[in-house]
N, C-alpha and C positions, 0 to 999 in steps of 0.2 A: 549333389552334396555341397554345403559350405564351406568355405576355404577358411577356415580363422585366422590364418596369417594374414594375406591377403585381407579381409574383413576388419581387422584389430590397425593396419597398415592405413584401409581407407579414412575409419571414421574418427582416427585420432583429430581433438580437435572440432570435430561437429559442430554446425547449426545447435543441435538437439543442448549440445554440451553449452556452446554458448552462452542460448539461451536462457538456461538453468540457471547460469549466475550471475542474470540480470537481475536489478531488485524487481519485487512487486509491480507496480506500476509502471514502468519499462517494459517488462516483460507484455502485460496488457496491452500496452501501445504497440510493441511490436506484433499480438497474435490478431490486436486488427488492423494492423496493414495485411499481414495476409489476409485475412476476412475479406477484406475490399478486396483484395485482385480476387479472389475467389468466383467474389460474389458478381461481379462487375467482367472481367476479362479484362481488365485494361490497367495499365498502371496508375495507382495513385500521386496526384501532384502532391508537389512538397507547401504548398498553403493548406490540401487537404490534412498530410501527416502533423502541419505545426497545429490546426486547429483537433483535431484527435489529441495530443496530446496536452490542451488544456485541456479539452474534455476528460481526458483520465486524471488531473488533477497536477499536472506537470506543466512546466514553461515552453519556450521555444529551443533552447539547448539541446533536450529530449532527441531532435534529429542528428545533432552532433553527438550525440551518447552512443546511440544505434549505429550511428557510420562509425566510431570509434571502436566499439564492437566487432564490427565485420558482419553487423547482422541488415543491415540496409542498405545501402547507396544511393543518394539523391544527383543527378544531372539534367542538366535544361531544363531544371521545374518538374522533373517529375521520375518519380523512382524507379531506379533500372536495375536493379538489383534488390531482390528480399528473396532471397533462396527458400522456397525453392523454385520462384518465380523470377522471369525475367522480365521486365518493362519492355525492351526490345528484341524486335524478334532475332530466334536461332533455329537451329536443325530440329529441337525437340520439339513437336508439339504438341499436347493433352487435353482428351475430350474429356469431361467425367460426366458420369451423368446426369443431366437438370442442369448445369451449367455450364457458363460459356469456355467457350476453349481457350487455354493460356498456351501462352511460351515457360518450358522450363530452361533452367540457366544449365543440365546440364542432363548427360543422362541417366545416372542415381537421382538425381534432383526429379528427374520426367518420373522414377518408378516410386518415390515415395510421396510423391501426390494423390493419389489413388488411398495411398493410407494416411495419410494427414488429414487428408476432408471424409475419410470414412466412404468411397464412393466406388461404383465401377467404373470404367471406362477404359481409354484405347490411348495409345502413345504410337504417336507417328514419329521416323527418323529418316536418317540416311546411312550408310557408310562411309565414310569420306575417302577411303580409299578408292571405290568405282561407285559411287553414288547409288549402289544397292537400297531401294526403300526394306527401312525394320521395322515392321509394327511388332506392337507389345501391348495386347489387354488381358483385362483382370473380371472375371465374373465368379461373386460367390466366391471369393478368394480361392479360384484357379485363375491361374497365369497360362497364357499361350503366347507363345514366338514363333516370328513368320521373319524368315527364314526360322525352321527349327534350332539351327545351331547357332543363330547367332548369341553376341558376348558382348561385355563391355571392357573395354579400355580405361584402365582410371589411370591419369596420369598428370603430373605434375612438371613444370618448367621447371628443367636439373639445377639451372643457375638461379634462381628464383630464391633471394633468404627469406625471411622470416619476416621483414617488410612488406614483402608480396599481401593481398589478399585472397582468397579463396578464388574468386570471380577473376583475378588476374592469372593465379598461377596454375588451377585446376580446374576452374570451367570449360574452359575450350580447349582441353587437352581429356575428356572424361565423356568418353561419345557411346555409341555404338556400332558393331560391326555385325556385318552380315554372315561370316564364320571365325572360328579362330584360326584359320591359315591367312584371312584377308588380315587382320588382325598384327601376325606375326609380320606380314609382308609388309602394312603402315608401319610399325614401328621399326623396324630393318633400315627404313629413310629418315627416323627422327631419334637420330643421337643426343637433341636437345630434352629426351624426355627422361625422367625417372616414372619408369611405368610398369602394372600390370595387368595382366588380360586375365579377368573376372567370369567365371561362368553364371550360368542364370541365377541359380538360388544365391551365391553369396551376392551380387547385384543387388535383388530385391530384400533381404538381409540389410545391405547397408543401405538402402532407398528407407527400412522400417526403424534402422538406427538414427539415421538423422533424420528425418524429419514424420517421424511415428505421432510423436508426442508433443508438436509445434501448436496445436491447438488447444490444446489440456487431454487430448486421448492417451489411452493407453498405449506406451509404445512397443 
């Protein structure tokens, strides 16, 4: 069952939402960067995204609009953030079918890939509390989890205002765990979090709220 508090709590703020109120041609520019990591597995350099973004009919600012946003990040030449992919690697990682495997930034991020690109496939993880492996695939839109009970943690740095970006204050605090007592027991040691522990369906709910509808699909 869905949790909607929980759920209304994660996706305040969205990619999805974002997105939406970029203009036209912004918005373009941003759904192919994702296209390229998609299509590619690899993150795209930032001479790729400035030259995409004449091609959509924009300047070179266009990557300063998108990192202002919160919807990109460019470093060392080349993009390490477009949620719901990472550039470099993390704990998440997503095979989908026919295409190469990425890193996601987080793991909402890992379970709404599978629905952004419209595809099946398999999400490898860990626990971070005993480095338990989670996988999580999607066939025919059934979901199976291994461990059965595992859950996610979505969690945000307590001290973290509004400065913070997504990728600072809630990607690496937004994992998976192998049950919800492992769960309760990581977060027992991190008093720095404002967090909750999310069961399967509301998880994969907010993986279809933000990033459902990052390609023009229906969300």
């Amino acid at each position: 069952m869905t949790d909607r508090t929980d759920l209304t709590r994660f996706t305040d703020g969205s990619i999805a939402g974002r997105q939406a109120r970029l203009p036209g041609p912004l918005r373009d520019l941003h759904r192919a960067v994702l296209r390229r990591f998609l299509e590619t597995g690899a993150a795209p350099t930032a001479r790729w995204v400035r030259q995409a973004a004449l091609d959509t009919g924009l300047d070179a600012s266009a990557v300063d609009e998108l990192d202002a946003a919160d919807a990109i990040h460019v470093s060392n030449g080349i993009v390490t953030v477009a949620y719901p992919f990472s550039g470099i690697p993390t704990p998440h990682r997503v095979a989908l079918d026919g295409l190469p495997a990425v890193y996601a930034m987080c793991a909402i991020d890992a379970l709404g890939l599978p629905m952004m690109a419209g595809r099946d496939g398999q999400i490898t993880s860990a626990d971070p509390h005993d480095g338990t492996p989670v996988t999580v695939s999607v066939r025919s839109g059934t979901w199976t989890w291994s461990p059965p009970g595992a859950v996610v943690v979505a969690g945000r740095t307590a001290d973290c205002g509004t400065e913070c970006s997504s990728f600072e204050a809630m990607c690496p605090n937004t994992v998976f765990h192998a049950s919800r007592e492992s769960a309760q027991a990581y977060l027992t040691g991190r008093g720095d979090l404002d967090a909750s522990i999310l069961g399967q369906d509301t998880a994969i709910e907010a993986g279809r709220l933000n990033f459902g509808a990052l390609l023009g699909g229906a969300a």
